[in-house]
N, CA and C atoms as a LAMMPS dump frame, in Angstrom:
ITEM: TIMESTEP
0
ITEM: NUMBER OF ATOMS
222
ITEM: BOX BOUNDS ff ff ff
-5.0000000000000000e+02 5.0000000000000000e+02
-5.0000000000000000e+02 5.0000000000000000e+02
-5.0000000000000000e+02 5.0000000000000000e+02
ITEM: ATOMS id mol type element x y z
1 1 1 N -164.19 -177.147 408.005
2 1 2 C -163.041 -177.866 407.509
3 1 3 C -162.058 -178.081 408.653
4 2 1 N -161.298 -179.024 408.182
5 2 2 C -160.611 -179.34 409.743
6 2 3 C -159.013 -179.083 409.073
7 3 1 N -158.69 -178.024 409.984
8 3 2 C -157.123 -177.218 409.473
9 3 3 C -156.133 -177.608 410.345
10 4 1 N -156.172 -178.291 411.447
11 4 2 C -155.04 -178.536 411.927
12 4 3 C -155.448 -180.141 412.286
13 5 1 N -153.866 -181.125 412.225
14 5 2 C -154.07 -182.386 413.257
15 5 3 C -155.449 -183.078 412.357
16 6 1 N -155.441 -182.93 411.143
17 6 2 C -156.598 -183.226 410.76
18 6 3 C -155.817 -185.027 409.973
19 7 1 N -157.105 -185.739 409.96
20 7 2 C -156.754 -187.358 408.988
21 7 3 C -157.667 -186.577 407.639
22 8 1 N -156.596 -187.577 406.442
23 8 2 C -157.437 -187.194 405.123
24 8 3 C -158.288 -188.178 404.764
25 9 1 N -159.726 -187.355 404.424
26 9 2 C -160.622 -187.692 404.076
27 9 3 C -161.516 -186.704 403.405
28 10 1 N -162.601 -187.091 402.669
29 10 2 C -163.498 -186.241 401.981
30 10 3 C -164.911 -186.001 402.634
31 11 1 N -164.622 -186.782 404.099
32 11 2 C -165.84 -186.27 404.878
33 11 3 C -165.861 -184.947 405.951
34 12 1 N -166.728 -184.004 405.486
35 12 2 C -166.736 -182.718 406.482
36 12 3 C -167.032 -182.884 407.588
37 13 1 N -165.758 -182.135 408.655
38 13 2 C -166.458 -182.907 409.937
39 13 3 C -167.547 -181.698 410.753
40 14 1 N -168.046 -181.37 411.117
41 14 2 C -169.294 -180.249 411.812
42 14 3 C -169.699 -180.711 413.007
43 15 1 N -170.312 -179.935 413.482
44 15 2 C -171.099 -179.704 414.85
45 15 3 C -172.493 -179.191 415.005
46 16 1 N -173.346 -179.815 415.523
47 16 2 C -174.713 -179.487 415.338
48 16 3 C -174.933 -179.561 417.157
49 17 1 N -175.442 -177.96 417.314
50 17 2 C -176.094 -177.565 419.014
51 17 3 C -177.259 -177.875 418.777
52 18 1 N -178.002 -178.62 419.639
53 18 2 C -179.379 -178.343 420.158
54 18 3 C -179.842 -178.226 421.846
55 19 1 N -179.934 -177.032 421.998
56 19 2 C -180.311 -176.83 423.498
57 19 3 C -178.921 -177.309 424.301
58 20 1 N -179.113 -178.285 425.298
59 20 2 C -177.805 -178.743 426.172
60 20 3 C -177.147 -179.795 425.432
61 21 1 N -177.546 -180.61 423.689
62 21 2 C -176.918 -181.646 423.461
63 21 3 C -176.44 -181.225 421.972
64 22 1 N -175.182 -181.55 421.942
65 22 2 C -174.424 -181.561 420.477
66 22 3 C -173.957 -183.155 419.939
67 23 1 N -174.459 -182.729 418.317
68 23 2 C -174.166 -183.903 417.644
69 23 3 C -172.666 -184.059 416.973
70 24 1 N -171.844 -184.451 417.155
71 24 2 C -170.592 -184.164 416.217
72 24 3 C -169.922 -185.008 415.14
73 25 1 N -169.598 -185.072 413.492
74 25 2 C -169.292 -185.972 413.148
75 25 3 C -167.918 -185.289 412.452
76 26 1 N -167.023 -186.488 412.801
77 26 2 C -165.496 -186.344 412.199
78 26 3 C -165.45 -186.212 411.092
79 27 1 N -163.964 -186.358 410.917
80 27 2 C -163.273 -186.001 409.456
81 27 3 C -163.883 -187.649 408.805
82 28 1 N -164.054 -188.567 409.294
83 28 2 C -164.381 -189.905 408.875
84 28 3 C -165.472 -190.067 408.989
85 29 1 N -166.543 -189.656 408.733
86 29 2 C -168.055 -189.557 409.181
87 29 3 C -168.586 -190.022 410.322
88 30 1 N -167.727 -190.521 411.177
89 30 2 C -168.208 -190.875 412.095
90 30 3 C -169.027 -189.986 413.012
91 31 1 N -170.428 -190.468 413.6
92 31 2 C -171.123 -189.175 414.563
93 31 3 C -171.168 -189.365 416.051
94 32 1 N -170.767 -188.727 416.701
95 32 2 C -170.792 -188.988 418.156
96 32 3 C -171.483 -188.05 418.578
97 33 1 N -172.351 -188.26 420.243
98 33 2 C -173.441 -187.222 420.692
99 33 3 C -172.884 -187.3 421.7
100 34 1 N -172.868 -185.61 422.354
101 34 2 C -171.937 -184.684 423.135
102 34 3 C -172.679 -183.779 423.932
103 35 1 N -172.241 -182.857 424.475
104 35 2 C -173.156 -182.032 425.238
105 35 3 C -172.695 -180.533 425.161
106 36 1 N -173.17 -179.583 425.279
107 36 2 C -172.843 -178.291 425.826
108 36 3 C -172.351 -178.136 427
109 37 1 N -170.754 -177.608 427.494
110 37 2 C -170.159 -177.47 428.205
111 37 3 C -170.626 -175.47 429.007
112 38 1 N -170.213 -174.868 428.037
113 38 2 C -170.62 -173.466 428.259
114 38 3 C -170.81 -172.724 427.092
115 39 1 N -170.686 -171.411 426.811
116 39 2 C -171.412 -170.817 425.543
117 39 3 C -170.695 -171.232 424.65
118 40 1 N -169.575 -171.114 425.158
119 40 2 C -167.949 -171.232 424.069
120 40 3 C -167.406 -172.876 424.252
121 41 1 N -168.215 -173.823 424.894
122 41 2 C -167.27 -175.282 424.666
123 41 3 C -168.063 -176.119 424.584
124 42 1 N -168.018 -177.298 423.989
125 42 2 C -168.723 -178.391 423.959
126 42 3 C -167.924 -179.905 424.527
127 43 1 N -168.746 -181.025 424.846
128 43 2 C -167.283 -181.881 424.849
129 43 3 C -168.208 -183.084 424.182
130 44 1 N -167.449 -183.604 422.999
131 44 2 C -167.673 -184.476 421.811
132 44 3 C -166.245 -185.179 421.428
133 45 1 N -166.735 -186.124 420.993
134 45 2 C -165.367 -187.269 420.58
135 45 3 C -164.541 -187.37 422.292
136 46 1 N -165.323 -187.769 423.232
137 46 2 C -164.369 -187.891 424.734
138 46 3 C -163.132 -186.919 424.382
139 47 1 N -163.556 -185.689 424.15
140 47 2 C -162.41 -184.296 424.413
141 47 3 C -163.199 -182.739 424.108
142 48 1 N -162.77 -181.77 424.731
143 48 2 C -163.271 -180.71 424.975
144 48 3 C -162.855 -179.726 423.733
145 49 1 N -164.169 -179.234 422.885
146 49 2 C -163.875 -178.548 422.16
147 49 3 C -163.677 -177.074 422.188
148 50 1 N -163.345 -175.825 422.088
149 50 2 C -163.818 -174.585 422.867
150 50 3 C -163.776 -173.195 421.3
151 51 1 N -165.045 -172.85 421.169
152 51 2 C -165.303 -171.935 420.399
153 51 3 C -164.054 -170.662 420.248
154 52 1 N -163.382 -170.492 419.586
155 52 2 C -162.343 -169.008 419.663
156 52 3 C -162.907 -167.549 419.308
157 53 1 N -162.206 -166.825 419.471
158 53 2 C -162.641 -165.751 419.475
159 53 3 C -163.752 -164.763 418.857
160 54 1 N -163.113 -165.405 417.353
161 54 2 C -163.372 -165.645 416.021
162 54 3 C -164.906 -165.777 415.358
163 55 1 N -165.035 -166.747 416.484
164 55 2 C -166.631 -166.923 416.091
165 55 3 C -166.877 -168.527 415.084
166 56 1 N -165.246 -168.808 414.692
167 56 2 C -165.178 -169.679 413.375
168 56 3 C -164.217 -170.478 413.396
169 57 1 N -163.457 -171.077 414.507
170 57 2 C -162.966 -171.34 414.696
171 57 3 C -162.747 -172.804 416.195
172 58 1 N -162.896 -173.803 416.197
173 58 2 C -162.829 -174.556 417.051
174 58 3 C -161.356 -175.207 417.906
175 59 1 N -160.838 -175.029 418.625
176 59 2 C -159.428 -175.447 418.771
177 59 3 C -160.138 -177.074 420.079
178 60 1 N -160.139 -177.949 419.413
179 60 2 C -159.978 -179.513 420.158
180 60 3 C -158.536 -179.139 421.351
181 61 1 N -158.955 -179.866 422.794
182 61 2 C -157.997 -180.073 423.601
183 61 3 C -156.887 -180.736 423.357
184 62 1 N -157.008 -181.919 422.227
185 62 2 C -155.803 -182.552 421.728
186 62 3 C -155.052 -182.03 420.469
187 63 1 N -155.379 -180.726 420.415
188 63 2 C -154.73 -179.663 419.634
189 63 3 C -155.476 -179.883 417.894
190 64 1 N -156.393 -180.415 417.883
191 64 2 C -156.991 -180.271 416.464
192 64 3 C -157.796 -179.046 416.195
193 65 1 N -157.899 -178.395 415.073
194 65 2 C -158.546 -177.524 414.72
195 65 3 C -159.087 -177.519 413.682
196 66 1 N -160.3 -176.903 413.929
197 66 2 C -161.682 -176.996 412.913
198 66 3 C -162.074 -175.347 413.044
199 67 1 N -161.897 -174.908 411.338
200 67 2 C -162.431 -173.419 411.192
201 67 3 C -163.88 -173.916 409.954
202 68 1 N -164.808 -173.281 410.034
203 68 2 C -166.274 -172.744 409.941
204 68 3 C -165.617 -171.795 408.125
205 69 1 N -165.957 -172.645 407.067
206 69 2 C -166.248 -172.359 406.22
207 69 3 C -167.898 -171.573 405.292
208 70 1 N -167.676 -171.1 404.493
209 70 2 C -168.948 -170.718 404.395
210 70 3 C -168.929 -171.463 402.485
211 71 1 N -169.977 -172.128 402.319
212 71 2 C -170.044 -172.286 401.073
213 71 3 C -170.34 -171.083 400.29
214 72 1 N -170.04 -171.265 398.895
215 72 2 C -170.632 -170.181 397.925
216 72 3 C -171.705 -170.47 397.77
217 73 1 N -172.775 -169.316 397.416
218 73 2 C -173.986 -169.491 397.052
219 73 3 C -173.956 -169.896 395.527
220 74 1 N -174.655 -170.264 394.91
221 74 2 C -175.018 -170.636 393.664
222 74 3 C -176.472 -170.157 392.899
């Protein structure tokens, strides 16, 4: 879910690693393909994302933030 600096919409935005390339799609579904920077950063949407401490938490260089929800099971 995207908790800070976020646009409203009903699209989830996420991050998908594979090896050195990440897929990323916004709060607007839009998907852009990105890369692995280091363990903790990626850079997607032309800006640097960087993993926090947390484990669950993404803080964007242009100050947006995206925390790692977990659905309920059913």
């Amino acid at each position: 879910m995207c908790d800070y600096g976020c646009r409203l919409t009903d699209a989830a935005p996420s991050v998908e690693v594979n090896g050195a390339a990440a897929t990323c799609t916004n709060e607007l579904g839009g998907i852009y393909y990105g890369k692995v920077l280091t363990a903790n950063s990626i850079f997607c949407f032309n800006k640097v994302g960087t993993l926090l401490e947390d484990g669950k938490t993404i803080r964007w260089d242009d100050g947006v933030i995206w925390k790692r929800v977990t659905r309920p099971a059913y």
